[in-house]
C-alpha positions as semicolon CSV with decimal commas, in nm:
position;residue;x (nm);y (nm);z (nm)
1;X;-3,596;3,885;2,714
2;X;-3,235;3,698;2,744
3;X;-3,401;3,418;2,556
4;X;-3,563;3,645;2,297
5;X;-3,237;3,782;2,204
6;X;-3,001;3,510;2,195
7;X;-3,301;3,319;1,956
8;X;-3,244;3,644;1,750
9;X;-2,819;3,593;1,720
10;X;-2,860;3,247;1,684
11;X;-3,085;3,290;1,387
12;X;-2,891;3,570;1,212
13;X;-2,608;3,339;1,247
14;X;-2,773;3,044;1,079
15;X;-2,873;3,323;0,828
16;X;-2,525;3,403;0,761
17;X;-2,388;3,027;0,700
18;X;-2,663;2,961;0,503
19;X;-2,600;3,247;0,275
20;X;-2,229;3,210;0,269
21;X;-2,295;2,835;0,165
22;X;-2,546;2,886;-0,066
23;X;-2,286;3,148;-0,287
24;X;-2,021;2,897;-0,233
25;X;-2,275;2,628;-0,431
26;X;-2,377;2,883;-0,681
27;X;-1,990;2,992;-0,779
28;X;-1,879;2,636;-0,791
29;X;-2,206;2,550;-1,021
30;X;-2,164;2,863;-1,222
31;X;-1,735;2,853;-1,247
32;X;-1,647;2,499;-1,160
33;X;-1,240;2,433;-1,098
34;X;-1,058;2,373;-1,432
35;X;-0,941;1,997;-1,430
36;X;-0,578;1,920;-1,388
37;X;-0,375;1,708;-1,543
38;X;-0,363;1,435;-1,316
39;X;-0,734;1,390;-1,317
40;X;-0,736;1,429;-1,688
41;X;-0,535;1,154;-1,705
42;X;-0,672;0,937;-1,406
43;X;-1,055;0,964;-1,565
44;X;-0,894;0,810;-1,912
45;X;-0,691;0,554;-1,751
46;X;-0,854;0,198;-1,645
47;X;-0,818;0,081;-1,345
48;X;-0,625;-0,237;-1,332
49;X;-0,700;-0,494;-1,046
50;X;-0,364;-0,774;-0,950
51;X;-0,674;-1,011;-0,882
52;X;-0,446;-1,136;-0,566
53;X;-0,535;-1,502;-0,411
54;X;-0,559;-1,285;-0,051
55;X;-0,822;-1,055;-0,188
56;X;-1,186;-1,047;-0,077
57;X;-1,351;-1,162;0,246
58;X;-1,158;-1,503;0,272
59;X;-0,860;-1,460;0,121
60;X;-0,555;-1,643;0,152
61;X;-0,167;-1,620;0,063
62;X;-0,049;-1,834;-0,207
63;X;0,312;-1,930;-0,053
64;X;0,507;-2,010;-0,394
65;X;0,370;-1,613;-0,508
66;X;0,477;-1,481;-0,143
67;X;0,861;-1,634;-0,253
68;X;0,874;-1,510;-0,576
69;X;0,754;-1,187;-0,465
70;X;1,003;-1,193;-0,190
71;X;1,277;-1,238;-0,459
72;X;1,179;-0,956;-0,683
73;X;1,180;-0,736;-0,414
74;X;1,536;-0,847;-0,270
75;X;1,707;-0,817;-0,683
76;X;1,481;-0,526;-0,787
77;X;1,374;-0,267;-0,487
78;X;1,577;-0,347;-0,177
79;X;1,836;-0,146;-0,363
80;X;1,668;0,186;-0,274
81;X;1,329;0,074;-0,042
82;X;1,333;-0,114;0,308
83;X;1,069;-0,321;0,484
84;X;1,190;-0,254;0,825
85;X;0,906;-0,359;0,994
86;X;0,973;-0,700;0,875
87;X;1,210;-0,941;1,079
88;X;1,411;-1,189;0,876
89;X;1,301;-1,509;1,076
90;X;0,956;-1,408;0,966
91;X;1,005;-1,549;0,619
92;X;0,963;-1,886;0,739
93;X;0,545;-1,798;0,730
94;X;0,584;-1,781;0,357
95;X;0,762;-2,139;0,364
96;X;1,153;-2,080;0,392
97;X;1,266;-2,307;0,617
98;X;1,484;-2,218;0,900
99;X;1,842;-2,290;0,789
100;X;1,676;-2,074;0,433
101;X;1,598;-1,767;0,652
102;X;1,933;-1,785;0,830
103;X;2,121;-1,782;0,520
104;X;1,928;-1,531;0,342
105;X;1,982;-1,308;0,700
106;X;2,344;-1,418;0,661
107;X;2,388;-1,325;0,257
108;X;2,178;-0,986;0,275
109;X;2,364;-0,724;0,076
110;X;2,303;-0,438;0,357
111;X;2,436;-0,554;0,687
112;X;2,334;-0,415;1,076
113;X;2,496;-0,127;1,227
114;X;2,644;-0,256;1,554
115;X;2,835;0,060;1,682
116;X;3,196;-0,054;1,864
117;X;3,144;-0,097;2,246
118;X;3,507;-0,015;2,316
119;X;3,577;0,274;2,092
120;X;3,200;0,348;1,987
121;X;3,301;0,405;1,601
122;X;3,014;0,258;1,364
123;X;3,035;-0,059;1,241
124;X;2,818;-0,353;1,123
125;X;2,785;-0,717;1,162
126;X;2,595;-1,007;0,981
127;X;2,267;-1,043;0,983
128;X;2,053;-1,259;1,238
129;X;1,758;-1,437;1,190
130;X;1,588;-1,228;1,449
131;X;1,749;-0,900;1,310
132;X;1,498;-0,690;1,119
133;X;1,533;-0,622;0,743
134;X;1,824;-0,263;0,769
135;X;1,751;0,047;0,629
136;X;1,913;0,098;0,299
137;X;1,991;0,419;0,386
138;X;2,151;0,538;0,703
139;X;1,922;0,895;0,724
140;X;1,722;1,095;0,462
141;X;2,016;1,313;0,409
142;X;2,169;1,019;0,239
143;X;1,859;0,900;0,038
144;X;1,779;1,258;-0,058
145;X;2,170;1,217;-0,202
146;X;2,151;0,925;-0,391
147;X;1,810;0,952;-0,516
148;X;1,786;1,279;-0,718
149;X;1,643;1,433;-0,381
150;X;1,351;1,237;-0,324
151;X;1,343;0,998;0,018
152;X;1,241;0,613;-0,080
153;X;0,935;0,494;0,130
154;X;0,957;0,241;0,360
155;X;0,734;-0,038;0,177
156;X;0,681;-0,244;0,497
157;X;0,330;-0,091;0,540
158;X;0,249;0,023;0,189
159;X;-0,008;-0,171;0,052
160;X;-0,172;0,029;0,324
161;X;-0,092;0,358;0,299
162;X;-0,167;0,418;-0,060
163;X;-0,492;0,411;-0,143
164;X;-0,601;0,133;-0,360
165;X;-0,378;-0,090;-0,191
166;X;-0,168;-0,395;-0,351
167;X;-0,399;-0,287;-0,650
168;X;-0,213;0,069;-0,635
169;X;0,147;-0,106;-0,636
170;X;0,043;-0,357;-0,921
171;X;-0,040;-0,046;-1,191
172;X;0,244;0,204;-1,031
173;X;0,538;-0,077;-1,126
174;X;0,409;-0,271;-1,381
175;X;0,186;-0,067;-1,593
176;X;0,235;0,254;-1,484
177;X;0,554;0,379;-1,667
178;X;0,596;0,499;-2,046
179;X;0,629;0,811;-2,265
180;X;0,374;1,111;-2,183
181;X;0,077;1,111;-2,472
182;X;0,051;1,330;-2,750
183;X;-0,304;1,415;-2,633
184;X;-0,185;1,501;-2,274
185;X;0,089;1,738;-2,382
186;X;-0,208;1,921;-2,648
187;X;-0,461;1,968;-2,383
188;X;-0,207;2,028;-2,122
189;X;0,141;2,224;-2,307
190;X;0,291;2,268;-1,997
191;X;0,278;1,970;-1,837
192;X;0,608;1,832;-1,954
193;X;0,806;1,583;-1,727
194;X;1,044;1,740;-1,548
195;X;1,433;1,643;-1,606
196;X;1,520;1,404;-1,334
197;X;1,150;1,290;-1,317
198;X;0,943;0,995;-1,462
199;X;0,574;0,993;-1,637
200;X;0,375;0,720;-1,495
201;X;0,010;0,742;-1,519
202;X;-0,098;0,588;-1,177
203;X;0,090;0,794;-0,983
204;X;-0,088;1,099;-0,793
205;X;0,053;1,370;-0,968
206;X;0,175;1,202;-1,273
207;X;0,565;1,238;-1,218
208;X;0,781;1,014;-0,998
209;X;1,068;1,040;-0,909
210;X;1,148;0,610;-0,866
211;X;1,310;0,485;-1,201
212;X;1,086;0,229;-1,372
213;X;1,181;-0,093;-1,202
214;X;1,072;-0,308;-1,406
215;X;1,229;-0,246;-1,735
216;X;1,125;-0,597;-1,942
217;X;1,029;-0,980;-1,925
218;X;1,302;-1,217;-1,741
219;X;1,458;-0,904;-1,541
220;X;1,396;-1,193;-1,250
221;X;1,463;-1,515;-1,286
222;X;1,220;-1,737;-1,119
223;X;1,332;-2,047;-0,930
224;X;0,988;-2,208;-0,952
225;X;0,971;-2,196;-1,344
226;X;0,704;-1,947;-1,351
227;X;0,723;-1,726;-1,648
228;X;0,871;-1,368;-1,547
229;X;0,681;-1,130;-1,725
230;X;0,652;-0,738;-1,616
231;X;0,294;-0,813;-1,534
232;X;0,338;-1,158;-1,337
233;X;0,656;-0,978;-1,140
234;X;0,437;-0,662;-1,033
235;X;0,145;-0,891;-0,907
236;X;0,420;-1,070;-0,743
237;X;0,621;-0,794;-0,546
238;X;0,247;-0,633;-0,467
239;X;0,106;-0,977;-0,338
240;X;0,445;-0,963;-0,103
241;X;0,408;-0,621;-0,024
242;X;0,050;-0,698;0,143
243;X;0,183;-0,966;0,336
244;X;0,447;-0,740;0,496
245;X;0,160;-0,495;0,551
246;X;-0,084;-0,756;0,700
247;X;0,084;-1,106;0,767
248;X;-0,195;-1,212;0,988
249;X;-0,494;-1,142;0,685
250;X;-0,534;-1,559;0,660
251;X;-0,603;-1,540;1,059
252;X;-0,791;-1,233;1,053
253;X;-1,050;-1,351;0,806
254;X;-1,067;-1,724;1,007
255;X;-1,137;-1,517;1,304
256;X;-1,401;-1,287;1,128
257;X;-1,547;-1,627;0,955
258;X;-1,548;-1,802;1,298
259;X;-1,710;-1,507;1,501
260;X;-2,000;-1,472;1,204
261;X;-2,081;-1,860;1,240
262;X;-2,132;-1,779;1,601
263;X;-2,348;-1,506;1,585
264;X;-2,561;-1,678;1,373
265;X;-2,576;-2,030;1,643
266;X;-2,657;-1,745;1,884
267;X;-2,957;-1,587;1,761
268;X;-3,062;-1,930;1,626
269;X;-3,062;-1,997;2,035
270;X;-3,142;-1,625;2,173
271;X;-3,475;-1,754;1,911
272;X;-3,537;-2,057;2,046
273;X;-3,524;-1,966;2,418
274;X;-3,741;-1,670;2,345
275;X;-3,959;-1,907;2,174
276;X;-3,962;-2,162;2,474
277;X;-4,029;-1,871;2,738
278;X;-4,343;-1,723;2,581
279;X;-4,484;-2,035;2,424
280;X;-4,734;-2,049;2,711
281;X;-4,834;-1,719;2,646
282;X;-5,225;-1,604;2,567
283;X;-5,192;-1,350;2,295
């Protein structure tokens, strides 16, 4: 009898979910969601791809692009964004030497806050080589103070948290930014930018609050000759910006190569022994 009735409940409540499901199908079908802006926008707008030397299954860093991403990032964005997960003696993996890193630790415009052990006031020192990179800012208070309220991210895992990746930072920076289209502001009248605010088509919600960084050609100049263009300096900083988030990718994908050709000398062997064992065998 127990049974009986808790088959009963139990089917009534399937009963129930299944109805409340199927009207939550039909009104979606019969009054889908009006679009928004953003994916107005994001449906009409191609999606770039940097094309990076460390993208797909074996992909590797390309050292002289590491440097010059380095460098747009230390004249353009370490002005508001850190990378504090970074350590200044590891720029020697993207082929600084050692005497290189110590100067650039040495010469970095935002300096480490060493409080005074005798009368405990803050104060800073240079930078050392094993020192990580400083925050620009000492807490959000201040960012939220210099930066029309909004808090610069951290960029040291970036690449990663955005979705889309060094792909996402490419577009954002160098293609991202310009005036808001005539057809945007028809469909959508009340959609306008808000004052304080920048349009830039790649970002989530279509207004950022980050100034466009890079404003034209040559705003770096490039030590290794290349040509600076907006494009070439956004693949660059987002090619850097990976490393930072993965600097072991070249090992990673040696491992993950190695561990494949292994499997495959395995079962090549797991066949052969099974093979050898059963050869004898009367099917």
């Amino acid at each position: 009898m127990v049974r009986a009735i808790a088959a009963v409940v139990g089917a009534a409540f399937v009963f129930v979910l299944a109805l409340a499901l199927f009207g939550t199908v039909s009104d979606r079908i019969k009054t889908p969601p009006a679009e928004t802006a953003a994916e107005w926008v994001h449906d009409r707008t191609p999606s770039l791809n940097a094309d990076l030397p460390s993208a797909g299954l074996l992909g590797k860093y390309d050292d002289r692009q590491l440097q010059r991403g380095f460098q747009v990032f230390k004249e353009v964005c370490s002005a508001c964004h850190s990378i504090r997960l970074v350590a200044f003696r590891d720029l020697q993996q993207l082929g600084y030497s050692e005497p290189e890193t110590k100067a650039i630790a040495q010469q970095w415009q935002i300096e480490q806050p060493s409080p005074n052990p005798d009368t405990g006031e803050t104060a800073t020192r240079k930078n050392l080589p094993s020192d990580h990179f400083p925050l620009v800012f000492a807490n959000d208070i201040a960012a939220r103070a210099a930066n029309n309220n909004a808090v610069p991210p951290d960029l040291s895992d970036i690449t990663k948290a955005r979705e889309g990746g060094a792909d996402y930072v490419y577009r954002l920076v160098g293609h991202g930014y310009g005036p808001q289209p005539a057809e945007l502001l028809k469909e959508f009248p009340d959609i306008a930018t808000p004052k304080g605010l920048y349009y830039n088509k790649y970002f989530a919600n279509l207004n950022i609050a980050m100034p466009p960084p890079l404003k034209s050609d040559g705003q770096v100049q490039y030590t290794d000759g290349t040509k600076p263009t907006v494009d070439q300096m956004a693949k660059d900083v987002a090619s850097f910006l990976t490393w930072t988030a993965e600097p072991k990718l070249e090992a990673r994908h040696a491992g993950g190569f190695a561990a494949l050709i292994f499997l495959l000398i395995f079962c090549f062997l797991c066949w052969g022994a099974y093979q050898n064992v059963w050869r004898d065998e009367v099917h």
